[in-house]
C-alpha positions as CSV (number, residue, x, y, z in Angstrom):
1,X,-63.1,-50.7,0.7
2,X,-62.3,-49.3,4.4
3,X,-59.2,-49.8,6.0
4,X,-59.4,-49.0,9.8
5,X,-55.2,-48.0,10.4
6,X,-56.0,-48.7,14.2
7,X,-56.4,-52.4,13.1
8,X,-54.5,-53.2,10.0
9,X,-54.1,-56.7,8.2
10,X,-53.1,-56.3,4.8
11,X,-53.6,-59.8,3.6
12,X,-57.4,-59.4,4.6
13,X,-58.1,-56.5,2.5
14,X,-60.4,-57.2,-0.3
15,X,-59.1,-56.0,-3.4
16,X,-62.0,-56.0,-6.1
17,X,-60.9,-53.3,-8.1
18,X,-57.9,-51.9,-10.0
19,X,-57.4,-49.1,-7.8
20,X,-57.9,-51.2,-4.5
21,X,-55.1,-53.8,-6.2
22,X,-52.6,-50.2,-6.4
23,X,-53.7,-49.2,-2.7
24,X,-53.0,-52.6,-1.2
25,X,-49.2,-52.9,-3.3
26,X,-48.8,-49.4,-1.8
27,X,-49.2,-50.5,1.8
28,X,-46.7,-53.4,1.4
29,X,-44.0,-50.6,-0.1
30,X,-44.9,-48.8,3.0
31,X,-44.5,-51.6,5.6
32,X,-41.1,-53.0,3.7
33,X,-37.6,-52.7,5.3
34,X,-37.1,-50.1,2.0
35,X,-37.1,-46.6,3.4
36,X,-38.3,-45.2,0.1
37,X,-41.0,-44.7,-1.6
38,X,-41.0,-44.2,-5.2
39,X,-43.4,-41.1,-6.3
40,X,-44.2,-40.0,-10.4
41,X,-44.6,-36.2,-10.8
42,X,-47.5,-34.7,-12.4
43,X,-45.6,-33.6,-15.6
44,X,-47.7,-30.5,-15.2
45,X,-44.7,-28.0,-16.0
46,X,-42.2,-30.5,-18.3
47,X,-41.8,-33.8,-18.5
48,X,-42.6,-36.0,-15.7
49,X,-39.9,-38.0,-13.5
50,X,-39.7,-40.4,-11.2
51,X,-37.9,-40.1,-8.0
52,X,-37.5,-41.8,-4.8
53,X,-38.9,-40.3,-1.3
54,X,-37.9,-40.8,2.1
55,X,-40.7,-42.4,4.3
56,X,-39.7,-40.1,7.3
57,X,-39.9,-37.1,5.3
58,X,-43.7,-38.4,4.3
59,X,-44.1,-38.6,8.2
60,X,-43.1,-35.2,8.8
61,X,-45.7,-33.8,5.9
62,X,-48.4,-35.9,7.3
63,X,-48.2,-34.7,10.5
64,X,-48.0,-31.2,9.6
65,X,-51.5,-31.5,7.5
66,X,-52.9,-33.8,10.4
67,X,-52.1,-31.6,13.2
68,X,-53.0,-28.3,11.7
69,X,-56.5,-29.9,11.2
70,X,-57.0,-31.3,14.2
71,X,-57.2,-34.8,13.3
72,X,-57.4,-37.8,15.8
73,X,-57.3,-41.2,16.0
74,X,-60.5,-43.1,14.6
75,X,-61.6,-40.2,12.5
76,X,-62.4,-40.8,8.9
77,X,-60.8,-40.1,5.9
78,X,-61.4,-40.4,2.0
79,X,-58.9,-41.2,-0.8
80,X,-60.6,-40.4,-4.1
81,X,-56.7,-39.6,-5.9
82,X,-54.7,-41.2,-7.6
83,X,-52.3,-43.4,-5.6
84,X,-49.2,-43.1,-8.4
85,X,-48.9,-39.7,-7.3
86,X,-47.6,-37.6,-4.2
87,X,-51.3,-36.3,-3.5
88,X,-52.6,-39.8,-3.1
89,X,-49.7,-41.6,-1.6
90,X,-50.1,-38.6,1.4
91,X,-53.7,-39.3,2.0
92,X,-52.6,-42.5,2.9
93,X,-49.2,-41.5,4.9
94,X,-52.0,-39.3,6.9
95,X,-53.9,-42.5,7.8
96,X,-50.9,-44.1,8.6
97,X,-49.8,-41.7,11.2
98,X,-52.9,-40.2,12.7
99,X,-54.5,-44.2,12.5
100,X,-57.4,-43.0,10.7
101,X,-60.4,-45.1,8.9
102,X,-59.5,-44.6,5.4
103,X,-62.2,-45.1,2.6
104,X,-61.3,-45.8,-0.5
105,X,-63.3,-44.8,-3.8
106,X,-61.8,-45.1,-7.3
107,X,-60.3,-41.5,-8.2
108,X,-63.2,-40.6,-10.3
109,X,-64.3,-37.1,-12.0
110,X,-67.1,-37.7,-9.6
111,X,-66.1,-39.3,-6.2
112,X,-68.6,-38.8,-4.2
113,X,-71.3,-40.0,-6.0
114,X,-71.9,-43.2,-3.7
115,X,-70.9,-41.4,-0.1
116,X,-73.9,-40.6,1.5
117,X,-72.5,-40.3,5.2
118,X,-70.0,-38.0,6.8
119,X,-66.4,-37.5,6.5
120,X,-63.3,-36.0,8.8
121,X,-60.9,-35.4,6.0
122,X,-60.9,-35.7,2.1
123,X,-58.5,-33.9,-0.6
124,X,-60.0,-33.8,-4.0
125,X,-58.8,-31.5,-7.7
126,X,-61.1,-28.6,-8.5
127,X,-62.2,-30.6,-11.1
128,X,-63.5,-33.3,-8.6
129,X,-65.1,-30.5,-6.2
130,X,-66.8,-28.9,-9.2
131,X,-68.7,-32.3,-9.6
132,X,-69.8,-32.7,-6.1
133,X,-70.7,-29.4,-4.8
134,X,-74.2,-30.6,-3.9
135,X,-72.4,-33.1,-1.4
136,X,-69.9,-30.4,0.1
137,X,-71.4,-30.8,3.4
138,X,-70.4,-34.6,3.8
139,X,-66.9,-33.4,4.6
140,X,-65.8,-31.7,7.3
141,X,-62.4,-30.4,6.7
142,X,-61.8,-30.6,2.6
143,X,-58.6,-29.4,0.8
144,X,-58.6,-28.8,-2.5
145,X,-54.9,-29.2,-4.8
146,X,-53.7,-30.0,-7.8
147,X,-54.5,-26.9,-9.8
148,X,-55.6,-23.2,-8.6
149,X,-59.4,-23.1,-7.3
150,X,-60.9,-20.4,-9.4
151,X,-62.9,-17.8,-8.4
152,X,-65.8,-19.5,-10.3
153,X,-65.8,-22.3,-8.1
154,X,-65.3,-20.1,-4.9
155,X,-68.3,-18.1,-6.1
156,X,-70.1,-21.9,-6.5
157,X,-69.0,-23.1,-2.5
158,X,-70.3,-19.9,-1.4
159,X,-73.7,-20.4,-2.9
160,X,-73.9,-23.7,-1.0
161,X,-73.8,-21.7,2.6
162,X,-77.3,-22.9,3.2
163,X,-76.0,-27.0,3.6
164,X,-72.1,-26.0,4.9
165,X,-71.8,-25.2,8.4
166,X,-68.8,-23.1,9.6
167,X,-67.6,-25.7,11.6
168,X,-66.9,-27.2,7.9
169,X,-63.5,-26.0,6.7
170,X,-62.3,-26.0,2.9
171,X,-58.8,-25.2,2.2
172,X,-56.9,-24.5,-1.5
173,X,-53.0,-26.0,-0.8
174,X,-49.9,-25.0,-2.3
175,X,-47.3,-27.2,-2.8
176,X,-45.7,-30.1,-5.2
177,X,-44.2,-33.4,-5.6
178,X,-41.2,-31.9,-4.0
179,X,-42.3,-30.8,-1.1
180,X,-43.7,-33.7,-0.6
181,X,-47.7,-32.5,-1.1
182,X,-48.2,-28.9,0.4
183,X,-46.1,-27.1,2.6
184,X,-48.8,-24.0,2.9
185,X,-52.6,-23.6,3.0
186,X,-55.6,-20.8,2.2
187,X,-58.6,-20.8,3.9
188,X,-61.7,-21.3,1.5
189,X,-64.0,-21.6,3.3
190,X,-66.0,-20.4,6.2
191,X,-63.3,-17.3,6.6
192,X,-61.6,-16.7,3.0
193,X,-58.3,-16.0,2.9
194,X,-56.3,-13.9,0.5
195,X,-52.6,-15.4,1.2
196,X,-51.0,-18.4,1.7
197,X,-50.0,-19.2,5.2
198,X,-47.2,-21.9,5.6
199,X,-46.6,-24.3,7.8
200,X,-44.2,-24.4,11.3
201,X,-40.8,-24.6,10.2
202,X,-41.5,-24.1,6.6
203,X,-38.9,-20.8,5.8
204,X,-40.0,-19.3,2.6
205,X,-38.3,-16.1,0.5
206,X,-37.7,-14.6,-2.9
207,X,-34.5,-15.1,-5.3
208,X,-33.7,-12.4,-7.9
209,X,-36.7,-13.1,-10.5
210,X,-39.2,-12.6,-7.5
211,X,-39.9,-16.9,-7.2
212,X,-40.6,-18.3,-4.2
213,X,-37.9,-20.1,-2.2
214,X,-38.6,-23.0,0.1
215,X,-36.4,-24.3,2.6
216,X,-38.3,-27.1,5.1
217,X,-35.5,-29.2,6.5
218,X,-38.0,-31.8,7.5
219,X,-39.1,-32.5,4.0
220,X,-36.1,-31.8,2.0
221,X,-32.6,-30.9,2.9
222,X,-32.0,-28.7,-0.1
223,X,-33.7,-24.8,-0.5
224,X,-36.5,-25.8,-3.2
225,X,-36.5,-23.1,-6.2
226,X,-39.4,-22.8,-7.9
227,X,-40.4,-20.9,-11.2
228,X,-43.7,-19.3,-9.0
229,X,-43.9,-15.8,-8.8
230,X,-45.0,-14.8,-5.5
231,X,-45.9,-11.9,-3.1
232,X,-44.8,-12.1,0.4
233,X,-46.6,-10.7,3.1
234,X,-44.7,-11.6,5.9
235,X,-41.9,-14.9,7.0
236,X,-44.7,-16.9,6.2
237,X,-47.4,-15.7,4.1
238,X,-47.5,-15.7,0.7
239,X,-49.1,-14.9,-2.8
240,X,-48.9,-16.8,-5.9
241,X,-49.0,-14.5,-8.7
242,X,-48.2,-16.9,-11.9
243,X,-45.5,-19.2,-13.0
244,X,-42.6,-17.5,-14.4
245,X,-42.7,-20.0,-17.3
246,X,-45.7,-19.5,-18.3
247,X,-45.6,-15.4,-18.2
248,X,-46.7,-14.4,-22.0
249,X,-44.3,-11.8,-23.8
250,X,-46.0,-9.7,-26.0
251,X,-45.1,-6.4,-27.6
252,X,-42.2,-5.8,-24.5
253,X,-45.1,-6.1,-21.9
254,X,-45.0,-9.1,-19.5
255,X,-48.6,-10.7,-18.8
256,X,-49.4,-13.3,-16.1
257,X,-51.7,-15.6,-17.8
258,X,-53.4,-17.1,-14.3
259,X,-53.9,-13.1,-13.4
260,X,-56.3,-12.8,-16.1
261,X,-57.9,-16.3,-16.3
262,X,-59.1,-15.4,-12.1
263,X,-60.8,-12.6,-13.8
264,X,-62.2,-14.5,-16.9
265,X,-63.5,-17.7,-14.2
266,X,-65.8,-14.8,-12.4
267,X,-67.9,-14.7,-15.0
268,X,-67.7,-17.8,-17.1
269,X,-68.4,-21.2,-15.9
270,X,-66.3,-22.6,-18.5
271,X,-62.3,-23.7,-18.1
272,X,-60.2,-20.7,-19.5
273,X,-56.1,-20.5,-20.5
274,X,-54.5,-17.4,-21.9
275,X,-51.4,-18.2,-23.6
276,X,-48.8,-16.6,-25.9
277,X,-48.8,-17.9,-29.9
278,X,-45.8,-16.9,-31.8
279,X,-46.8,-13.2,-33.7
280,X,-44.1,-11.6,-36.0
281,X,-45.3,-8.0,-34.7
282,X,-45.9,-8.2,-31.2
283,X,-43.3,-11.6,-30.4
284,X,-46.1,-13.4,-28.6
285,X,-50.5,-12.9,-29.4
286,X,-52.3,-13.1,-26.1
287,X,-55.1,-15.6,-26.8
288,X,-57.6,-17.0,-24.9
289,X,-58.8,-20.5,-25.2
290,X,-62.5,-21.2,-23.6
291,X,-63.2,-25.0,-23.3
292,X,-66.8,-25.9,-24.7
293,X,-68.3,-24.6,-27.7
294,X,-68.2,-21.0,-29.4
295,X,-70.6,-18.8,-27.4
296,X,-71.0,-15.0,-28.2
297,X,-72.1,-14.5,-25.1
298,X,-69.6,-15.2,-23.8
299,X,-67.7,-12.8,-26.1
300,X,-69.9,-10.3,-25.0
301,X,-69.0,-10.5,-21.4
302,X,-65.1,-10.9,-21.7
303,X,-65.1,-7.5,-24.1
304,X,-66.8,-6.0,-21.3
305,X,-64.4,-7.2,-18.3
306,X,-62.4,-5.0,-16.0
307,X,-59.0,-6.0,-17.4
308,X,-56.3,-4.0,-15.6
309,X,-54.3,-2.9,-18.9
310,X,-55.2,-2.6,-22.5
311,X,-53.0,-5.2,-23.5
312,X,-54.7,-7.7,-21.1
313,X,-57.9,-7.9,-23.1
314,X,-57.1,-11.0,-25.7
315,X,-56.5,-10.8,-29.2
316,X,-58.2,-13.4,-29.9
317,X,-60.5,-15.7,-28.3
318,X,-60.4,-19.3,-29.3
319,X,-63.1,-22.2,-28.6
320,X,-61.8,-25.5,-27.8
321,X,-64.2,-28.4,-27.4
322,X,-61.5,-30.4,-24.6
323,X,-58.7,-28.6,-23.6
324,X,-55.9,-31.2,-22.7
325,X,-54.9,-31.8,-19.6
326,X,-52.1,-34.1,-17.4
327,X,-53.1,-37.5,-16.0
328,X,-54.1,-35.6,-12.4
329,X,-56.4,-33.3,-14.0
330,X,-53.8,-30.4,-14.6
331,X,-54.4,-28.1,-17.6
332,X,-51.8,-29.1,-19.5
333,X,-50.4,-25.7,-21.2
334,X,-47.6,-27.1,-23.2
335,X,-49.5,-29.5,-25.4
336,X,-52.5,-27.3,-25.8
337,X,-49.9,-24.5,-26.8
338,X,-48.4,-26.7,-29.5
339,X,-51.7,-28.0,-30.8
340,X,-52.9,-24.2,-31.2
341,X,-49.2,-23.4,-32.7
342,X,-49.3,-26.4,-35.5
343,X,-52.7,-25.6,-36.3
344,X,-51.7,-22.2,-37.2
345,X,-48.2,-23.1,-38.9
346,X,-50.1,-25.9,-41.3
């Protein structure tokens, strides 16, 4: 399906499939007198909520994302996300505002599969870009959220410089359901970036535990606080360094469990977690879990990795056939923790 924003009839939308059905029931929320919008969150870090959404604050994001790429009227964009959540409501806020032609594909592991022409604008899951590397150069300016991009699939984009062109640009966001999508954005690709830089009148700082603060009055009226640990380079550029929630305790030394899987994802193509399982000596066992099956290669290599402390190096390393993840594609730690900790209790 292709909606053209510039000439918009609702009623005359064909609506052959599921996720055509959801974008079409979206657009009528939109265009209500309601000036709400109802978004789910991930449940990526606890249990997922639903909460209502001003459609002016949506307006504000979109135009952020819209003018810092450049975007105008008539250009072509692709939603390949899910529609129940922030990232996919956003692509279609985008449309709205900048009156782009919007393809739609069903959010698919794979969704480029059947796009053999070129595209302005597209925001896909690592997952998603890890499928269609080989059709990279489709898309013109690609952003990449949900989950961090590992260095793995960096190292894969690179190795594709022969079909990208650096007019192409690839991005890795930051942000949440909150913040209504992301508030900041590293550069990928052609030039990569090593911080976050946020967007105009997005004011970001550091409480006590050293989390990131976000105050965007245009978004939210409230200072958001999250549980992400951050370096700050400068009033608006920015590190993330790990969730504080997820930071692993073991023998009195604190470990920051996406730290260590950046390493791991350099030299494995394979998903990685390190979590803490309960231990009676050292409070919490560094493990690492390696989605696919056992590989002593792959052994091999971690043992000889340049972890930065002793204590980094994993205690144990655990195969996992499907790790568990959240609706979006999210590694889901909490459930994978609890299925590691039952099967070692029973």
């Amino acid at each position: 399906m292709l909606i053209d924003f510039k000439n918009l009839n609702i009623n005359q939308l064909p609506s052959e499939t599921e996720f055509e059905n959801k974008i079409k029931t979206f657009l009528k929320e939109w265009f209500s007198k309601i000036e709400t919008v109802k978004v789910q969150t991930s449940g990526s870090t606890g249990i997922p909520k639903v909460f209502d959404i001003e459609k002016k604050k949506m307006i504000a994001s979109a135009e952020m994302t819209c003018n810092f790429l450049d975007l105008i009227e008539g250009d072509s964009a692709l939603i390949c996300l899910p529609i129940e959540y922030i990232s996919g409501k956003m692509m279609v806020v985008r449309s709205i505002v900048k009156k782009l032609k919007l393809i739609v594909t069903n959010p698919t592991a794979k969704p480029l599969s059947d796009i053999n022409y070129k595209i302005d604008f597209c925001a896909m899951t690592p997952l998603q870009v890890e499928n269609s590397l080989d059709k990279l150069y489709l898309i013109n300016n690609l952003i990449i959220g949900g989950a961090a991009v590992s260095e793995s699939l960096k190292r894969k984009i690179f190795q594709r410089t022969d079909e990208l062109k650096d007019s192409q640009r690839i991005f890795e966001t930051y942000g949440m359901s909150e913040t209504l999508s992301h508030i900041a954005l590293k550069q990928i690709f052609p030039d990569p970036e090593y911080f976050f830089t946020a967007f105009e009148n997005v004011e970001i700082s550091k409480d006590e535990r050293g989390c990131l603060k976000i105050f965007a009055p245009h978004l939210n009226t409230e200072i958001l606080q999250t549980n992400d640990l951050v370096e700050i380079k400068n009033n608006n550029q920015f590190r993330f360094l790990g969730r504080i929630d997820n930071v692993i305790n073991s023998g009195g030394a604190k470990i920051f469990p996406e730290q260590l899987e950046a390493l791991v994802k350099k030299e494995i193509p394979f998903e990685a977690v390190f979590l803490g399982l309960e231990d009676d000596n050292l409070g919490q066992k560094l493990v690492l879990v390696i989605e696919g099956e056992k590989s002593q290669q792959i052994i091999d290599n971690i043992a000889t990795l340049p972890f930065e402390k002793s204590f980094h190096k994993p205690k144990e390393i655990i195969f996992k056939g499907k790790i568990p993840r959240t609706p979006n594609g999210k590694v889901n730690r909490i459930e994978l923790k609890n299925i590691l900790q039952n099967n070692i209790n029973n």
